[in-house]
N, C-alpha and C positions, 0 to 999 in steps of 0.2 A: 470548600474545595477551591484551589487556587487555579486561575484561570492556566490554560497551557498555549502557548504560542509555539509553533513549528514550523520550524523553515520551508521556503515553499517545494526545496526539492525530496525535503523528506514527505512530503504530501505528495508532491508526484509521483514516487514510488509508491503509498498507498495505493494510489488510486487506482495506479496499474497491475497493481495485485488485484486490485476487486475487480477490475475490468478481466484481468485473465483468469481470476475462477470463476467470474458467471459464464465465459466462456467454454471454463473444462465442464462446468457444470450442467451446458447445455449441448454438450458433442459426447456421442455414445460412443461409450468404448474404443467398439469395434472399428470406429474411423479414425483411433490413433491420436493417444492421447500425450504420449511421452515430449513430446514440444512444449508442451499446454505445462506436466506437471513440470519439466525441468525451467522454463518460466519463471515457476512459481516459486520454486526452491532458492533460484537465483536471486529474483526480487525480494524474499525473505532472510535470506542473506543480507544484502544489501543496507535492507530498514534495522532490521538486530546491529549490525557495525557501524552505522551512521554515529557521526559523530556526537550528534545530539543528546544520545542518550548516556553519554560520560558522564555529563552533566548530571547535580543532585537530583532530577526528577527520575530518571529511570525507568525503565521498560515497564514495571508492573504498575507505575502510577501515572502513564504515560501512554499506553499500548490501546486500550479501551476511546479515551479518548480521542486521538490518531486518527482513528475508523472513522468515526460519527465527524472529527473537520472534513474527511475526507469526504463521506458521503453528503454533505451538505452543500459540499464547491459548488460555486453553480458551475455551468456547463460548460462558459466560457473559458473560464480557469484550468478547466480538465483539459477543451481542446487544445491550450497554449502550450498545457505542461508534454503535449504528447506530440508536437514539435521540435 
């Protein structure tokens, strides 16, 4: 498997997807959730249209991967990208 490099704005957008479904994940319903899910459609939006993925690697050999840079950023990384 060949190594995947991703820009670092497409990785801020990851991460702010994971940040905002632990978020829906952890707020019940009933306190109003349609923020949280319209968020999340948007930022999936977003990561799907980035330009990145014209490129011959492509969503399905590319998308798994994504996650697990994303989840590894350390934390400093995360804070900058959320400035």
């Amino acid at each position: 498997m060949r190594p995947f490099r991703f820009p670092e704005d497409l990785l801020a957008l990851q991460r702010a997807w994971l940040r905002t479904y632990a978020e829906l994940a952890e707020t019940p319903a009933a306190a109003g959730t349609t923020v949280l899910r319209r968020r999340l459609i948007t930022l999936s939006g977003h990561m799907h249209t980035h330009g990145y993925w014209s490129g011959p690697a492509g969503w399905r050999a590319g998308g798994v991967e994504l996650r697990r840079a994303a989840r590894s950023t350390p934390a400093t990384a995360e804070r900058e990208a959320s400035t």
